[in-house]
Jmol script that loads the backbone (N, CA, C; Angstrom):
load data "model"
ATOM      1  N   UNK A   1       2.587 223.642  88.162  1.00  0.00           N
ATOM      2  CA  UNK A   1       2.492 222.286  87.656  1.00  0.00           C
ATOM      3  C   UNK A   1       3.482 222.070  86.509  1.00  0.00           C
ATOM      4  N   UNK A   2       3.737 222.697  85.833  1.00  0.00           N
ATOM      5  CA  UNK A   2       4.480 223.153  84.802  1.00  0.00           C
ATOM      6  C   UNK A   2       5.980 222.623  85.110  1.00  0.00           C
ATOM      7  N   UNK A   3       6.084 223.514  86.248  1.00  0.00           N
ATOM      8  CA  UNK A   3       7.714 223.653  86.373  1.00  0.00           C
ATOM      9  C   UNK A   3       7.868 222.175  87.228  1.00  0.00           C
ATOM     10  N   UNK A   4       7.003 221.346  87.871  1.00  0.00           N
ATOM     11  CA  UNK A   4       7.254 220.005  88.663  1.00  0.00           C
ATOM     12  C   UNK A   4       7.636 219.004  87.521  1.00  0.00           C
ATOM     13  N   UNK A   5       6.640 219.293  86.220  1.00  0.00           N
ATOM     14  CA  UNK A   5       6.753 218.720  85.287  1.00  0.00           C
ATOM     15  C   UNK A   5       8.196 218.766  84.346  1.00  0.00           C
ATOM     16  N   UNK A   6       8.556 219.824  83.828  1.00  0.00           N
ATOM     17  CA  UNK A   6       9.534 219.967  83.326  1.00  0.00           C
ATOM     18  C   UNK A   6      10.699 219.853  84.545  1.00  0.00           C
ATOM     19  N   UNK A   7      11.155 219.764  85.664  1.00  0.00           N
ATOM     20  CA  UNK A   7      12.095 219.026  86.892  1.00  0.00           C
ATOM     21  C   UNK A   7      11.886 217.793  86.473  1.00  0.00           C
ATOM     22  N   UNK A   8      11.100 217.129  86.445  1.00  0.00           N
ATOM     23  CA  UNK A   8      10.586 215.457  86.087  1.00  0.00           C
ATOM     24  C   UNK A   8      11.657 214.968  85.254  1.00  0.00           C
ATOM     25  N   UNK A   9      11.425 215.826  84.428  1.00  0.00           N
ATOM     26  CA  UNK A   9      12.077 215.437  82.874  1.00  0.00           C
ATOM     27  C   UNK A   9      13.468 215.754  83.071  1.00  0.00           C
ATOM     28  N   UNK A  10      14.128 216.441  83.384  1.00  0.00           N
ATOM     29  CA  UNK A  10      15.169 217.135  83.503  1.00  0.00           C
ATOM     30  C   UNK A  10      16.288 215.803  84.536  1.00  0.00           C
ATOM     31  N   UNK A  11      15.539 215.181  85.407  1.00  0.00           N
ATOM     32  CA  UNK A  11      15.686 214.430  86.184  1.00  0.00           C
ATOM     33  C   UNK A  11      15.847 213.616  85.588  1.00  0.00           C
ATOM     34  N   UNK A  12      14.849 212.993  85.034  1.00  0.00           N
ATOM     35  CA  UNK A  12      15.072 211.885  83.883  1.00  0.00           C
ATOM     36  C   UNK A  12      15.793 211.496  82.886  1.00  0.00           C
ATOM     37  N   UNK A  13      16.158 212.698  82.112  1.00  0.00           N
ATOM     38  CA  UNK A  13      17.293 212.743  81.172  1.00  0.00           C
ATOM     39  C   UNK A  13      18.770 212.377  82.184  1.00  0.00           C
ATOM     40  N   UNK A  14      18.375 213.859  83.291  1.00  0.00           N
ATOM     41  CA  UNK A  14      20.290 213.438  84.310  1.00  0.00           C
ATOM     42  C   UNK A  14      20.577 211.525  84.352  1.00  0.00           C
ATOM     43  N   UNK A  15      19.624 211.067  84.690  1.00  0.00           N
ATOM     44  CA  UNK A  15      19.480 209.591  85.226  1.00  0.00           C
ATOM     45  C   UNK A  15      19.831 209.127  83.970  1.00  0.00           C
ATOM     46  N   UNK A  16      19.329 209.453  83.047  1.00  0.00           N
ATOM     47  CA  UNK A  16      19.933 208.797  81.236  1.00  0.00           C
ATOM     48  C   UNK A  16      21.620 208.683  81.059  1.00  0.00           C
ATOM     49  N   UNK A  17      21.719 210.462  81.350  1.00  0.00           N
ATOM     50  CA  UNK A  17      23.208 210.632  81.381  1.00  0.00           C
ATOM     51  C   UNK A  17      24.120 209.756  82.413  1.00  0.00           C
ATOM     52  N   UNK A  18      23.614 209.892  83.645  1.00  0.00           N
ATOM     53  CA  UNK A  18      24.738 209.434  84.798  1.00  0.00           C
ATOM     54  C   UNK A  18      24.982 207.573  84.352  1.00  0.00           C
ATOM     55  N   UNK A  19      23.489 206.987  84.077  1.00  0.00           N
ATOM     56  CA  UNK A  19      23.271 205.704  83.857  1.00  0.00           C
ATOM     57  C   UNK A  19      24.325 205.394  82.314  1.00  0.00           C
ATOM     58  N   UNK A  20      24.482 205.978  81.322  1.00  0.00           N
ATOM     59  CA  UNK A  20      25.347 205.806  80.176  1.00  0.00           C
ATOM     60  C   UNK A  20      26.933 206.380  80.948  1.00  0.00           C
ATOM     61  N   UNK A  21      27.458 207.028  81.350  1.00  0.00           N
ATOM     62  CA  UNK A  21      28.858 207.348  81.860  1.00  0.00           C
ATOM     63  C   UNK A  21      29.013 206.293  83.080  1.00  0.00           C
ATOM     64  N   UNK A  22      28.116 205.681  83.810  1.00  0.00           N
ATOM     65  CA  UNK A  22      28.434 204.799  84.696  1.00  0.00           C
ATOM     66  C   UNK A  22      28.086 203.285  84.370  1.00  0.00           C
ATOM     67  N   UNK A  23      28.022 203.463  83.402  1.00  0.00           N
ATOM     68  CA  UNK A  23      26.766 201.725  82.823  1.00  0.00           C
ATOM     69  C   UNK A  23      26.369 201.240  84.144  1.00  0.00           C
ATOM     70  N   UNK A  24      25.520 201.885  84.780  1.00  0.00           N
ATOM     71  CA  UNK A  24      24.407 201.865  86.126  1.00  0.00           C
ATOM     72  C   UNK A  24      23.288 201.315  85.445  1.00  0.00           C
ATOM     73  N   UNK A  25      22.707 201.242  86.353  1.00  0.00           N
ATOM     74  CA  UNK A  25      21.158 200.951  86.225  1.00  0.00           C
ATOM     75  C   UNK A  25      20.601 201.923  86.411  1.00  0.00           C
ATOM     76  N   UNK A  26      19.019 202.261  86.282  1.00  0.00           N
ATOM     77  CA  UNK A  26      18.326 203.143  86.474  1.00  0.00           C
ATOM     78  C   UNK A  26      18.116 203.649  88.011  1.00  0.00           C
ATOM     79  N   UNK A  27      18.231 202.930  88.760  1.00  0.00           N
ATOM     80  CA  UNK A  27      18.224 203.101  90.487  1.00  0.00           C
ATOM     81  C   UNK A  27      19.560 203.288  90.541  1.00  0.00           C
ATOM     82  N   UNK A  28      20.521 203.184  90.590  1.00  0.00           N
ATOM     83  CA  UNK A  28      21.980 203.520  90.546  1.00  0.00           C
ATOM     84  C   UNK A  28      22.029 204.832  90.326  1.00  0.00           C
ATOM     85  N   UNK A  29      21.516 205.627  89.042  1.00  0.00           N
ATOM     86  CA  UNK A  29      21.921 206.258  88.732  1.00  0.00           C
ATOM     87  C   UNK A  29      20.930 207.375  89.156  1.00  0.00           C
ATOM     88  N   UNK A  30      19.795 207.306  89.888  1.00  0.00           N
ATOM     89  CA  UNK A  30      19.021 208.097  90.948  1.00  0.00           C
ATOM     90  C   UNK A  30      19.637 208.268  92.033  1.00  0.00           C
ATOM     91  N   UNK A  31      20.405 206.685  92.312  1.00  0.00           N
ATOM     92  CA  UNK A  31      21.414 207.270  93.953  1.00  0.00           C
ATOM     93  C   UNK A  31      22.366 208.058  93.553  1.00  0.00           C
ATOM     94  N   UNK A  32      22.954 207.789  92.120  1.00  0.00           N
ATOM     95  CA  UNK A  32      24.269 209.277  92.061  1.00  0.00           C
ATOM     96  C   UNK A  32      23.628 210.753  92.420  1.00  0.00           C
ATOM     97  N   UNK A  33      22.828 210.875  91.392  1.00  0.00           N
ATOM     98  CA  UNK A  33      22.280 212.283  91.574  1.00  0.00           C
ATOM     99  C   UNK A  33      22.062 212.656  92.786  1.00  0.00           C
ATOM    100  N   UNK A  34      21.015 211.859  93.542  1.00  0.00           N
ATOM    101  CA  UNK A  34      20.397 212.193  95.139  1.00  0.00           C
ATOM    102  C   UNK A  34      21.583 212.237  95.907  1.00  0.00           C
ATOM    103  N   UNK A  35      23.103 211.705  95.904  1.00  0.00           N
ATOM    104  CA  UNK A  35      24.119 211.703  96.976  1.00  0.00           C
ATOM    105  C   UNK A  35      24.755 213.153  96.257  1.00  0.00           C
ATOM    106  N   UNK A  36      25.264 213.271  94.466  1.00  0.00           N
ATOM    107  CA  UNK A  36      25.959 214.543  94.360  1.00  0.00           C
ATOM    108  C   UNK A  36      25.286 215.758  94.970  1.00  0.00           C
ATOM    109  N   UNK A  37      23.785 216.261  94.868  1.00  0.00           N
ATOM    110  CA  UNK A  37      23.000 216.786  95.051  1.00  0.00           C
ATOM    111  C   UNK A  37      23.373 217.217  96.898  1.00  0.00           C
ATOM    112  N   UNK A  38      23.037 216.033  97.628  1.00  0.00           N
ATOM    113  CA  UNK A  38      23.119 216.275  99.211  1.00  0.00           C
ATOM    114  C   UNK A  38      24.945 216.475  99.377  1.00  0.00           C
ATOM    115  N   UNK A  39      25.890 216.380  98.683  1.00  0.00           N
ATOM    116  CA  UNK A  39      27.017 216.329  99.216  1.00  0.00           C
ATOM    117  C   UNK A  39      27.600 217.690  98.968  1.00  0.00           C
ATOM    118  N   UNK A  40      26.646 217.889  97.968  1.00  0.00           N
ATOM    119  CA  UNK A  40      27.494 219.712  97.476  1.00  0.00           C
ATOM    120  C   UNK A  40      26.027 220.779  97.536  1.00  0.00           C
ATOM    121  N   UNK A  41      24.957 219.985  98.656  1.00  0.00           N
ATOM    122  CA  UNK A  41      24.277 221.559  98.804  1.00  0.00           C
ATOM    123  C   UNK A  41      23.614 221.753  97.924  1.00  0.00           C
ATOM    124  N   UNK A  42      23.519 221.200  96.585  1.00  0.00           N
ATOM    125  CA  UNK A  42      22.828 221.646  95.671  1.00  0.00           C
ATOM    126  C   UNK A  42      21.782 221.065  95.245  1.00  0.00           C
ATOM    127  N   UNK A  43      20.286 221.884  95.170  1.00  0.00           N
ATOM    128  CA  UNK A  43      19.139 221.226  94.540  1.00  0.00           C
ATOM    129  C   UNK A  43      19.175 220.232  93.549  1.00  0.00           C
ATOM    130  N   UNK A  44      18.583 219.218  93.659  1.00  0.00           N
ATOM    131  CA  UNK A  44      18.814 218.453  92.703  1.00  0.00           C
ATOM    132  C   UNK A  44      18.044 218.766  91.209  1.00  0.00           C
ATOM    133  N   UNK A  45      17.448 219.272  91.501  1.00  0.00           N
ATOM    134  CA  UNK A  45      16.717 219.599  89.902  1.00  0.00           C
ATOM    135  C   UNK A  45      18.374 220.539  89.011  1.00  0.00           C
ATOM    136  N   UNK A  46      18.430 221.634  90.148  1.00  0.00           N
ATOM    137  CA  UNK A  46      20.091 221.878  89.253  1.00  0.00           C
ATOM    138  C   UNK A  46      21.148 221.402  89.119  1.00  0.00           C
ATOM    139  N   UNK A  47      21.387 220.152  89.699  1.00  0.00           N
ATOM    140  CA  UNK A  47      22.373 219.052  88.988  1.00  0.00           C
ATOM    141  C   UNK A  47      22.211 218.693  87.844  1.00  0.00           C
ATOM    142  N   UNK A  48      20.692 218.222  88.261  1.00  0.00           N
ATOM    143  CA  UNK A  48      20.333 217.335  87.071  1.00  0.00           C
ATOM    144  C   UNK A  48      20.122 218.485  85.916  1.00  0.00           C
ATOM    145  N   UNK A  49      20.198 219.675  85.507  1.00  0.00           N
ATOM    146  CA  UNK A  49      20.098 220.429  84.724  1.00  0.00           C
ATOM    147  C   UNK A  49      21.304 220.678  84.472  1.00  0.00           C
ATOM    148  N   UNK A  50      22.737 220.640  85.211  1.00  0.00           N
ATOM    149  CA  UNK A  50      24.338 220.408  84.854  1.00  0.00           C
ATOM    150  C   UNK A  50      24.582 219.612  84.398  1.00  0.00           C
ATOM    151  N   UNK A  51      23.624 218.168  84.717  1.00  0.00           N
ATOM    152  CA  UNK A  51      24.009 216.993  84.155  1.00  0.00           C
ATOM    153  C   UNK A  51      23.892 216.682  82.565  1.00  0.00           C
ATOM    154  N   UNK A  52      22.683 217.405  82.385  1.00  0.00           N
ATOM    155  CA  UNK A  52      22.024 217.173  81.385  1.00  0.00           C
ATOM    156  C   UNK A  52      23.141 218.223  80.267  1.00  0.00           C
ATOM    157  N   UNK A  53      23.640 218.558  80.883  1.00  0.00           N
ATOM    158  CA  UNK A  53      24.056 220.333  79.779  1.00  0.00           C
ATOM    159  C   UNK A  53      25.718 219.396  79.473  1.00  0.00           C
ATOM    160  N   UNK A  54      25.718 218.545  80.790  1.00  0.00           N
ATOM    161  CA  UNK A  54      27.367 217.977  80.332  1.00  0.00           C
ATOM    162  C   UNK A  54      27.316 217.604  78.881  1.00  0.00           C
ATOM    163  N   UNK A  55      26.194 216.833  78.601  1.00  0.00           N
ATOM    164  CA  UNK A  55      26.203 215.555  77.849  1.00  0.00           C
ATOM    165  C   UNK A  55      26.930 216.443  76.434  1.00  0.00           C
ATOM    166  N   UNK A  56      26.243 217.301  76.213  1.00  0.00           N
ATOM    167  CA  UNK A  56      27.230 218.158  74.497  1.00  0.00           C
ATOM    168  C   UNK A  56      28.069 218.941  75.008  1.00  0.00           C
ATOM    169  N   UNK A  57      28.583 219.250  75.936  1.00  0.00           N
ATOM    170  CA  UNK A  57      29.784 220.337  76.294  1.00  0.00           C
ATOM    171  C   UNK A  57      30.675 219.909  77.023  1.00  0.00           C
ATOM    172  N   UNK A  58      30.152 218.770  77.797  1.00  0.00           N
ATOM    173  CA  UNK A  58      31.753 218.129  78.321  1.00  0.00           C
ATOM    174  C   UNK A  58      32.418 218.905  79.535  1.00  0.00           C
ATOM    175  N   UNK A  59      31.306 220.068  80.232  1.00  0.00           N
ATOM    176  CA  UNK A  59      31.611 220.823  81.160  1.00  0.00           C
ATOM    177  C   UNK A  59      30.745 220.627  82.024  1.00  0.00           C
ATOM    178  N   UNK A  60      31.499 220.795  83.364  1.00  0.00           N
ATOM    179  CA  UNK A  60      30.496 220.641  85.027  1.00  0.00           C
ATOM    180  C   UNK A  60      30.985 221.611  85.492  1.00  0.00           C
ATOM    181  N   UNK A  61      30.442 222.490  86.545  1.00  0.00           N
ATOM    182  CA  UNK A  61      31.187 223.130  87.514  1.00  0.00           C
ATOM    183  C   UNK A  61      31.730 222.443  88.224  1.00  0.00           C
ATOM    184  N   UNK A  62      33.173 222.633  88.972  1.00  0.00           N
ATOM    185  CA  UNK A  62      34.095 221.961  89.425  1.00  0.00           C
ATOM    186  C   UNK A  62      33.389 220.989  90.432  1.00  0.00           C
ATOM    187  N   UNK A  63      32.993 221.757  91.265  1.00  0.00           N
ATOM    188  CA  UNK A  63      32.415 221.298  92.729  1.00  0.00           C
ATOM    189  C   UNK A  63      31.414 220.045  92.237  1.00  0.00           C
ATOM    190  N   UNK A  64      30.576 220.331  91.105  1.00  0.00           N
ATOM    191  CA  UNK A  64      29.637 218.666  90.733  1.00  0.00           C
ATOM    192  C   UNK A  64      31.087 217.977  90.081  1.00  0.00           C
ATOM    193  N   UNK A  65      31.432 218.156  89.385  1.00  0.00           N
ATOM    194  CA  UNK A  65      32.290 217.424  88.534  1.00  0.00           C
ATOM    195  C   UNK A  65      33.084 216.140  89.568  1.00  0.00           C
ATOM    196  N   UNK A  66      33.755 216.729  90.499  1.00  0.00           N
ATOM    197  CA  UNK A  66      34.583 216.008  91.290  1.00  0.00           C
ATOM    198  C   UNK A  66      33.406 214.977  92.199  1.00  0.00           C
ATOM    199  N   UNK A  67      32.011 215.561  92.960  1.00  0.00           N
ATOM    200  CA  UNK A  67      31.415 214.685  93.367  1.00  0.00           C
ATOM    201  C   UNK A  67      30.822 213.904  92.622  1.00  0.00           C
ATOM    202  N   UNK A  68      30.358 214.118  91.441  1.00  0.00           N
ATOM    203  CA  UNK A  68      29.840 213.381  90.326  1.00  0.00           C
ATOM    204  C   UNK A  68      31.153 212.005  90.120  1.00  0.00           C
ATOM    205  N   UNK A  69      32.281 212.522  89.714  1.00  0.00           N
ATOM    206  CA  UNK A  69      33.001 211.345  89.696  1.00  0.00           C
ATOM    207  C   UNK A  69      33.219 210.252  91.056  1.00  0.00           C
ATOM    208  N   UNK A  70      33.131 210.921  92.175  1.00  0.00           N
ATOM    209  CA  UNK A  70      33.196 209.878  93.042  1.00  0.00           C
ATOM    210  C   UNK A  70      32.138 209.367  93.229  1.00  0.00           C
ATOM    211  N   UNK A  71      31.048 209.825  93.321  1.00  0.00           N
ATOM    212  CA  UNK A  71      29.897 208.903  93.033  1.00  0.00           C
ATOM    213  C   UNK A  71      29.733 207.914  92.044  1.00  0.00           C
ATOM    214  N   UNK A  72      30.029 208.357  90.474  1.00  0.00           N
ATOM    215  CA  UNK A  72      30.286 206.920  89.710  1.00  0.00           C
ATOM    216  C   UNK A  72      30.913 205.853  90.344  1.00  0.00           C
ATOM    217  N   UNK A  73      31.981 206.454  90.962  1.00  0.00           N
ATOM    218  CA  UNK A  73      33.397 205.346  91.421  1.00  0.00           C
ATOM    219  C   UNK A  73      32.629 204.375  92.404  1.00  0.00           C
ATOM    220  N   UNK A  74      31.775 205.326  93.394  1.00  0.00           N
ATOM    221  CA  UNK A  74      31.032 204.238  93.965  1.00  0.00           C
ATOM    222  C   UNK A  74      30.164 203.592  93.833  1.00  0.00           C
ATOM    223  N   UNK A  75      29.766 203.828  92.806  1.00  0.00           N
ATOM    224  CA  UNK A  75      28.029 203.200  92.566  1.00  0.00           C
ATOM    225  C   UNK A  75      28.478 202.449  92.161  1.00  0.00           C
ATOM    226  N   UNK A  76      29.860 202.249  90.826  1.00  0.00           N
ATOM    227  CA  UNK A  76      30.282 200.965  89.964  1.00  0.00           C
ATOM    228  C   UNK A  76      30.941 200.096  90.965  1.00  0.00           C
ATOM    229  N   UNK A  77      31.295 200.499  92.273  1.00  0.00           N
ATOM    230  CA  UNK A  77      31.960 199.292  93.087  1.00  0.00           C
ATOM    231  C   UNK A  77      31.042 198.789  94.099  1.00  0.00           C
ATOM    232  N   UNK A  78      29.544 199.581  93.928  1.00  0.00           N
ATOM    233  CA  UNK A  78      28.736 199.052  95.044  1.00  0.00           C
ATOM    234  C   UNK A  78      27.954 197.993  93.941  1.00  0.00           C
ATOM    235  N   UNK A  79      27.813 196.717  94.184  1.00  0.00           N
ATOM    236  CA  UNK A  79      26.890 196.265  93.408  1.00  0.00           C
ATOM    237  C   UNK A  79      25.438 196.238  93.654  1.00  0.00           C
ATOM    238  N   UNK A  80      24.558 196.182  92.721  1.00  0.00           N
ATOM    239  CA  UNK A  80      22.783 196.293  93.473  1.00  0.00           C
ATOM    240  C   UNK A  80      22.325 194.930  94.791  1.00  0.00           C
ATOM    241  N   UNK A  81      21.522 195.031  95.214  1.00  0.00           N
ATOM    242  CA  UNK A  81      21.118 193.918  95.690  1.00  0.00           C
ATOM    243  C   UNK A  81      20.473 192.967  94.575  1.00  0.00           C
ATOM    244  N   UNK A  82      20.893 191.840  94.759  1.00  0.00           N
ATOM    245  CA  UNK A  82      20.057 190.441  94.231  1.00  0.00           C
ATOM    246  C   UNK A  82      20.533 190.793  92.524  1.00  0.00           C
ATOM    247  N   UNK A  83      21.458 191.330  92.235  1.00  0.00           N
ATOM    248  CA  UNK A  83      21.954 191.419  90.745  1.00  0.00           C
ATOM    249  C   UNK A  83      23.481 191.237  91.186  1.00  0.00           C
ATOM    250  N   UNK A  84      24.161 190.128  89.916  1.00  0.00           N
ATOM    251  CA  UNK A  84      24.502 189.417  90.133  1.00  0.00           C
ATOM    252  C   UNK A  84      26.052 189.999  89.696  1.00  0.00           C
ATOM    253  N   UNK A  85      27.359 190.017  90.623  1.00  0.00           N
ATOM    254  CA  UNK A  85      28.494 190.769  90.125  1.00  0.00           C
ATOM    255  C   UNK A  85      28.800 190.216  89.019  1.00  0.00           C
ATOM    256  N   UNK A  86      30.015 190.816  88.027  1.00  0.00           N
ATOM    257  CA  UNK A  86      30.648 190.304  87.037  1.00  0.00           C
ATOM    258  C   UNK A  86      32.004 189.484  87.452  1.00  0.00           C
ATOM    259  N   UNK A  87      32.108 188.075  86.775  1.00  0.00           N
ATOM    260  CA  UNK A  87      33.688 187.865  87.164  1.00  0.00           C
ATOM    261  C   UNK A  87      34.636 187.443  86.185  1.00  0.00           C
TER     262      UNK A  87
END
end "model"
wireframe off; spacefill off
backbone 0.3
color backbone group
């Protein structure tokens, strides 16, 4: 129970991080994680524990780093439904 709990959180913070480097929304920034996660194989609780470690060190392993950025790229050009683009 412990460890579902502390994943929770860990998750939560990643979604903090991805949502401030992408000025996402909170659902935005659940689809980054859930697509870097399925695109490179990797559990998402240990993204989101890379993610979280970026925020003071400014380091990813390569392989998130590069899907992490294309995922921003797309999330900021996909707009949400029923929220309204910028012009």
């Amino acid at each position: 129970m412990q460890v579902a709990v502390h994943a929770h959180a860990v998750v939560d913070q990643a979604i903090g991080v991805v949502i401030a480097m992408g000025r996402l929304t909170p659902e935005q920034g659940w689809e980054v994680l859930r697509k870097v996660s399925q695109h490179t194989n990797i559990k998402l609780r240990t993204v989101a524990e890379h993610v979280v470690d970026f925020a003071p060190t400014q380091q990813l392993p390569a392989e998130l780093h590069d899907e992490l950025q294309r995922q921003l790229i797309h999330a900021a050009r996909t707009p949400e439904p029923g929220r309204n683009t910028p012009q």
